[in-house]
C-alpha positions in Angstrom: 90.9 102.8 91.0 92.6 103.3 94.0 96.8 101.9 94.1 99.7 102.0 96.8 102.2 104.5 96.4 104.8 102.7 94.6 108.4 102.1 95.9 110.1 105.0 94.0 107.5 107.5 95.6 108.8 106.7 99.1 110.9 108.5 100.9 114.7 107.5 100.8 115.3 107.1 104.4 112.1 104.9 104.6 113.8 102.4 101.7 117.1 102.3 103.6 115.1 101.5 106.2 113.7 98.6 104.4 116.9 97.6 103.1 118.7 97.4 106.4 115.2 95.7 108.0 115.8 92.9 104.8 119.5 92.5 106.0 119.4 92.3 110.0 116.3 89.8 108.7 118.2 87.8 106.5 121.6 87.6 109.1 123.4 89.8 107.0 123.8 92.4 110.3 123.3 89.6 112.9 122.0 90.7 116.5 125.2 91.0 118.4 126.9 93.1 115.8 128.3 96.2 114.5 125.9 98.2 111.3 128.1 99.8 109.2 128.9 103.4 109.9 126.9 106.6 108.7 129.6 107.4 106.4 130.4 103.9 105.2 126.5 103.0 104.5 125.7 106.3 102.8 129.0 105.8 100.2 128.0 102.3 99.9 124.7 103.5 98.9 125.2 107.0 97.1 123.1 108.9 99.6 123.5 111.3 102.1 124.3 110.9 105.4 121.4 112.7 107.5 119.6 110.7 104.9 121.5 107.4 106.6 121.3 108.8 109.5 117.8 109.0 109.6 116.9 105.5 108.9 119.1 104.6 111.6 117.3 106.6 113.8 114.3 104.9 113.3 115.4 101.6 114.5 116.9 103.1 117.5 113.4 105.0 118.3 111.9 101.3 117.8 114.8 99.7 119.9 116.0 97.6 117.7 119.9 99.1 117.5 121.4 100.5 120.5 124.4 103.0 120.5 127.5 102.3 122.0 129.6 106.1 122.3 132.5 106.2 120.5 132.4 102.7 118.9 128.9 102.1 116.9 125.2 101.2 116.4 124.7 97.4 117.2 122.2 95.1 116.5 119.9 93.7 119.9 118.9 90.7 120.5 115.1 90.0 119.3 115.2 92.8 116.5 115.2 90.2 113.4 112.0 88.4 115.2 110.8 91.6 116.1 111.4 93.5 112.2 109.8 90.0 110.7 106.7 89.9 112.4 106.3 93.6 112.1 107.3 93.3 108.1 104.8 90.2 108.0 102.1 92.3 109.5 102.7 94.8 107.3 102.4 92.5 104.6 99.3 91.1 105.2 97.5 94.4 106.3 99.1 96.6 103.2 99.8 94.2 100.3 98.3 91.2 101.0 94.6 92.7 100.0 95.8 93.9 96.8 97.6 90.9 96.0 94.8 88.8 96.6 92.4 91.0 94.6 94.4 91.1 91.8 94.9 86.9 91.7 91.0 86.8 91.9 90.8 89.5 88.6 93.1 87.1 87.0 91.3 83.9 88.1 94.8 82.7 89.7 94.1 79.7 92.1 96.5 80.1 94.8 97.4 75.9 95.4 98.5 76.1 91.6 100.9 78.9 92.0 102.4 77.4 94.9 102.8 74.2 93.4 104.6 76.0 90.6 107.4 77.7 92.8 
């Protein structure tokens, strides 16, 4: 039986990645504004900077923060639309299946688990 590499086997640039993805979603690094700094992200954290620094990189490579010399990494416009439908498509081609497979093992019926929430 085949599983997905589970969260502590990743990388930890790829889950500051995923943290900072979860915040610009969830407005907590609206478009517009300033991310923290290197430094101040990788205290706040307990990790390295190149490891900070990394994960920053990525969302500049996908356009999603843009560098302003001397002053900081900032947040563009369309990157919390653009990281949710990228995070739901990820969803539903990585997680989804599994999910889904494991609610039919259990004989979960989807309506009654919503209507449980």
């Amino acid at each position: 039986m085949s599983k997905s590499p589970t969260n502590q086997a990743r990388p930890v640039y790829l889950k500051l990645r995923d943290q900072i993805a979860a915040a610009i979603i969830e407005g907590v690094y609206p478009e517009g504004e300033m991310l923290p700094s290197v430094r101040a992200l990788a205290a706040e954290q307990g990790a390295n900077p190149l490891t900070v620094a990394k994960a920053y990189q990525q969302f500049q490579n996908d356009g999603l923060v843009e560098v302003q010399r001397g002053v900081g990494m900032y947040v563009v416009k369309g990157a919390s639309a653009a990281l949710r439908a990228r995070e739901r498509e990820q969803f539903l081609r990585e997680e989804w299946p599994e999910i889904r497979a494991r609610m039919e093992r259990l004989g979960l019926d989807p309506a009654r688990l919503l209507a449980t929430t």
